[in-house]
mmJSON file of the N, C-alpha and C atoms, coordinates in Angstrom:
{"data_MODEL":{"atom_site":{
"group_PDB":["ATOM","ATOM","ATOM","ATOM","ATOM","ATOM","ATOM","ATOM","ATOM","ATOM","ATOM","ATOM","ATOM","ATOM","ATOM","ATOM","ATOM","ATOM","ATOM","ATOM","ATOM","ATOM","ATOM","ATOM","ATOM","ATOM","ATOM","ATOM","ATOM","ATOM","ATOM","ATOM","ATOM","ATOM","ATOM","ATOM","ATOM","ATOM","ATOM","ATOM","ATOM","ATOM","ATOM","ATOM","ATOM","ATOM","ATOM","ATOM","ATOM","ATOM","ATOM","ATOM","ATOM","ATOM","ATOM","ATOM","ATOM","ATOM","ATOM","ATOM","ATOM","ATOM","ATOM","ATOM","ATOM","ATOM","ATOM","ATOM","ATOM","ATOM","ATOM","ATOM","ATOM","ATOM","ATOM","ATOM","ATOM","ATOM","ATOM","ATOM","ATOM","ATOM","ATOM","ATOM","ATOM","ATOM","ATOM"],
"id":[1,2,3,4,5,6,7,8,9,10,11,12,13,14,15,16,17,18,19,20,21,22,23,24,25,26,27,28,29,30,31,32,33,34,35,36,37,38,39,40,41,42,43,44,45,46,47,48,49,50,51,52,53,54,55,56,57,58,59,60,61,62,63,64,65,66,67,68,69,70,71,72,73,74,75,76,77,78,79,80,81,82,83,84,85,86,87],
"type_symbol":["N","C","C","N","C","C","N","C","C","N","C","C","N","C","C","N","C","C","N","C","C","N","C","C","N","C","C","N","C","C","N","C","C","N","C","C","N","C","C","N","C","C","N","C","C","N","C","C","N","C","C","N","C","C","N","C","C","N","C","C","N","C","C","N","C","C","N","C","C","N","C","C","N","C","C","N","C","C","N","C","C","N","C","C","N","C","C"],
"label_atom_id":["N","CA","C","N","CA","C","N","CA","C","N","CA","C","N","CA","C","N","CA","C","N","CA","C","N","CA","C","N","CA","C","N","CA","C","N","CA","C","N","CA","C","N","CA","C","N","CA","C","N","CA","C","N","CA","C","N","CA","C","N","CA","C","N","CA","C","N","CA","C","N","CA","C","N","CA","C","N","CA","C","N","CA","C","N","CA","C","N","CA","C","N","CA","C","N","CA","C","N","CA","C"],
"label_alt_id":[null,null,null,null,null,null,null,null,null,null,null,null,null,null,null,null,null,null,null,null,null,null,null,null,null,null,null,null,null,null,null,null,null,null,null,null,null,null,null,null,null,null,null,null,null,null,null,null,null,null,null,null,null,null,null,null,null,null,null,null,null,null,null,null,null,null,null,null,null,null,null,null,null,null,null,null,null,null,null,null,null,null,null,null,null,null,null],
"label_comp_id":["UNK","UNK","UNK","UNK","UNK","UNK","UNK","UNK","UNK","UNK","UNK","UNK","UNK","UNK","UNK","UNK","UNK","UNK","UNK","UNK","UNK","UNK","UNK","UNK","UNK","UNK","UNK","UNK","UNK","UNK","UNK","UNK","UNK","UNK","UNK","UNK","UNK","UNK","UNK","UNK","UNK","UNK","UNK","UNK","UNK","UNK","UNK","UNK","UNK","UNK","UNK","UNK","UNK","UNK","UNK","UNK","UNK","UNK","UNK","UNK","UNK","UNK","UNK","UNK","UNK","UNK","UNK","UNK","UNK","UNK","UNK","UNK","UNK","UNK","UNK","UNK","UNK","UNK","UNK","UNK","UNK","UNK","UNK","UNK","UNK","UNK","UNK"],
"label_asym_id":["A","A","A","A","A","A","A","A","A","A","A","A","A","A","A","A","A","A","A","A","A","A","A","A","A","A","A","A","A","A","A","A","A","A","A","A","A","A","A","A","A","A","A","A","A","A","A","A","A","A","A","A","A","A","A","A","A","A","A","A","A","A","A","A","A","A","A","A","A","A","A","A","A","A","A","A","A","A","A","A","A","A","A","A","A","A","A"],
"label_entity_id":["1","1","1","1","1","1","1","1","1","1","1","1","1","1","1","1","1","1","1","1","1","1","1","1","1","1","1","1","1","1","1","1","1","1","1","1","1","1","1","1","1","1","1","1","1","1","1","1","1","1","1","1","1","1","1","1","1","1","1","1","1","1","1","1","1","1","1","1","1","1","1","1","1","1","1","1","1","1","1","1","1","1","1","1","1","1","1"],
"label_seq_id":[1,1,1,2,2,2,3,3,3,4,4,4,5,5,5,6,6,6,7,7,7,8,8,8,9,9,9,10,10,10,11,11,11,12,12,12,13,13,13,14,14,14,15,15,15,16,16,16,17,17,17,18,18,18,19,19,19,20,20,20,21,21,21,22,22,22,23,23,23,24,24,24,25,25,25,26,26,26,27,27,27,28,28,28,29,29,29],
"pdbx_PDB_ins_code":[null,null,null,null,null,null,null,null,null,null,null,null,null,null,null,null,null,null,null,null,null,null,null,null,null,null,null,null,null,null,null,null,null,null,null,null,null,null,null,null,null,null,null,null,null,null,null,null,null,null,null,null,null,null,null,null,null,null,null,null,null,null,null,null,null,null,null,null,null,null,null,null,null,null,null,null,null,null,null,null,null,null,null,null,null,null,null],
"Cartn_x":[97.162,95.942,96.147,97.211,97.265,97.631,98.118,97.845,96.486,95.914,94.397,93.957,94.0,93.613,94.541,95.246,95.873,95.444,94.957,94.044,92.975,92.38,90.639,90.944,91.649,91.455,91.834,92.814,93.574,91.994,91.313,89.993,88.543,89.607,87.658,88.165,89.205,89.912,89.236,90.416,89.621,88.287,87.354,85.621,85.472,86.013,85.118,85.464,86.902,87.531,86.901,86.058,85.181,83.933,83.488,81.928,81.993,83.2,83.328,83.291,84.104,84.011,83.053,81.912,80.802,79.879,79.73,78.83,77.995,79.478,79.023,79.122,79.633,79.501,77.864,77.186,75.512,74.669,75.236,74.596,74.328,75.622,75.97,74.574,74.402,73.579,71.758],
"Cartn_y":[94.264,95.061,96.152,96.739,97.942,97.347,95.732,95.632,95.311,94.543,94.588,96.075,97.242,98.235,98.569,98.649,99.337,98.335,96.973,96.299,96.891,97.014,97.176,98.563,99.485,100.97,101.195,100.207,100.121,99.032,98.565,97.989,99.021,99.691,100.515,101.428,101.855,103.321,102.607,101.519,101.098,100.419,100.206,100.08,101.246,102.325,103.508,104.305,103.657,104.362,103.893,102.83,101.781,102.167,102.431,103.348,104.659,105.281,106.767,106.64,105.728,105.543,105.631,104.484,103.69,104.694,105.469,106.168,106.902,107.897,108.593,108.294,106.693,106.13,106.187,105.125,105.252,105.755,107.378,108.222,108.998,108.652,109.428,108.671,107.521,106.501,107.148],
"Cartn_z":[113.872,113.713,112.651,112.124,111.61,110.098,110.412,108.928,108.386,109.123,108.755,108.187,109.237,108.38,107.62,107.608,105.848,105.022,104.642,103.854,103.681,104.71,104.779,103.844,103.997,103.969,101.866,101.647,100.067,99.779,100.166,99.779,99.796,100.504,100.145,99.381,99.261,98.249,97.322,96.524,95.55,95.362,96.131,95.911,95.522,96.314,95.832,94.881,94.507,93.081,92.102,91.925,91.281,91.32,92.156,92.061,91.551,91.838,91.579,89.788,89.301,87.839,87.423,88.477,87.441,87.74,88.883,88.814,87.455,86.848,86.444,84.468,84.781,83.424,83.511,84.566,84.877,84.618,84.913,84.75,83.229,83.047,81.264,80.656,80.962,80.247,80.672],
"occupancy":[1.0,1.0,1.0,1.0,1.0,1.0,1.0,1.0,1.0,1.0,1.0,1.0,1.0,1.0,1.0,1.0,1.0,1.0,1.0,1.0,1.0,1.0,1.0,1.0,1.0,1.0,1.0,1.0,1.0,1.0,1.0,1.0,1.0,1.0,1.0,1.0,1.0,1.0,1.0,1.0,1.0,1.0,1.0,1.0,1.0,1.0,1.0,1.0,1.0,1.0,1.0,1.0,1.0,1.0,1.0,1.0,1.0,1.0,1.0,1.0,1.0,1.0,1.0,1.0,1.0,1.0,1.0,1.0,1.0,1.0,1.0,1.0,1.0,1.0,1.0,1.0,1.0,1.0,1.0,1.0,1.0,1.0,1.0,1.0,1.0,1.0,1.0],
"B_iso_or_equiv":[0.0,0.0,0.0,0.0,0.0,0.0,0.0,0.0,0.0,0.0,0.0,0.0,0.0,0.0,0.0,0.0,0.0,0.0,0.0,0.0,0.0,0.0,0.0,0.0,0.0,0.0,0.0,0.0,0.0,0.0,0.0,0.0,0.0,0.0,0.0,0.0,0.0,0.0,0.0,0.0,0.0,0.0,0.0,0.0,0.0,0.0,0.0,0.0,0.0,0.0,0.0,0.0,0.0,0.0,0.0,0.0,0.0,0.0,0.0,0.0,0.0,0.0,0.0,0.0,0.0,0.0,0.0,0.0,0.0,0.0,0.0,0.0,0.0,0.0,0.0,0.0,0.0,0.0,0.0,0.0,0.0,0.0,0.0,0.0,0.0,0.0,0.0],
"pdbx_formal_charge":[null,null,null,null,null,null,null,null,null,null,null,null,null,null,null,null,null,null,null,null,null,null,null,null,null,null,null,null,null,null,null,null,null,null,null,null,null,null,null,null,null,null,null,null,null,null,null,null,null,null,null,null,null,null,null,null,null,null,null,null,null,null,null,null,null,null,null,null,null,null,null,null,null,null,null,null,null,null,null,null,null,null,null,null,null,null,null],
"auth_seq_id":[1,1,1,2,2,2,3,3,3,4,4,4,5,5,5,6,6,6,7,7,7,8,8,8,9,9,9,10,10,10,11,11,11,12,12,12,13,13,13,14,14,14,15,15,15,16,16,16,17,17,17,18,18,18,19,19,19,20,20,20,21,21,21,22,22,22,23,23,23,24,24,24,25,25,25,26,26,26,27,27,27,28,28,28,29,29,29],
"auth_comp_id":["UNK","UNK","UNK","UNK","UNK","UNK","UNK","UNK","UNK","UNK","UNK","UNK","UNK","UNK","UNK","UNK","UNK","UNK","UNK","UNK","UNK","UNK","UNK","UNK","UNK","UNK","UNK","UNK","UNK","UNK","UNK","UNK","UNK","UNK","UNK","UNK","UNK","UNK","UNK","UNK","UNK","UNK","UNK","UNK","UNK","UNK","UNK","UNK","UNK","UNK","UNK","UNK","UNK","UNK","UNK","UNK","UNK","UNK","UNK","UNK","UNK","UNK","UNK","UNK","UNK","UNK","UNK","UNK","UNK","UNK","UNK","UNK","UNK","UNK","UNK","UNK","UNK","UNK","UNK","UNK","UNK","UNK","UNK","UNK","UNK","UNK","UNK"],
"auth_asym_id":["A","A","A","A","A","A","A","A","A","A","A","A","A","A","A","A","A","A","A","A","A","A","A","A","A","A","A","A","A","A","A","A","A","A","A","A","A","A","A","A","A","A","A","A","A","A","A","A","A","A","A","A","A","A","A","A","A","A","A","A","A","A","A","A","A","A","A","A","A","A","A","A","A","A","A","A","A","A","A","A","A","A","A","A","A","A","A"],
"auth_atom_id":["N","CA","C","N","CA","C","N","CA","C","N","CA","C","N","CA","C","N","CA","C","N","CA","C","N","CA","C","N","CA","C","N","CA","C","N","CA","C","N","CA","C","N","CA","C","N","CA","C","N","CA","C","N","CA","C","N","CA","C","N","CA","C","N","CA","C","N","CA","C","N","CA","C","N","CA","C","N","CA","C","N","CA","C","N","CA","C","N","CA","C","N","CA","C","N","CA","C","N","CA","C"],
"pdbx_PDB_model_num":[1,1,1,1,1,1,1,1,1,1,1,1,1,1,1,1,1,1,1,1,1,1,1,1,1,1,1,1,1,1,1,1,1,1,1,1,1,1,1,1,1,1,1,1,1,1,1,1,1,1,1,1,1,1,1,1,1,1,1,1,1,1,1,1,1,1,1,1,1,1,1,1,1,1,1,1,1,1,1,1,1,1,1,1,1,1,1]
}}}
């Protein structure tokens, strides 16, 4: 179980290290 979350958890860091980027590329635009 705890490896599942340490997956799930290094999967959403990086989703949201990925939105956090694109966000404000988005926005520049």
């Amino acid at each position: 179980m705890q490896g599942l979350l340490e997956t799930d958890w290094l999967v959403l860091i990086r989703i949201w290290l990925q939105l956090s980027q694109t966000q404000p590329k988005q926005r520049h635009k």
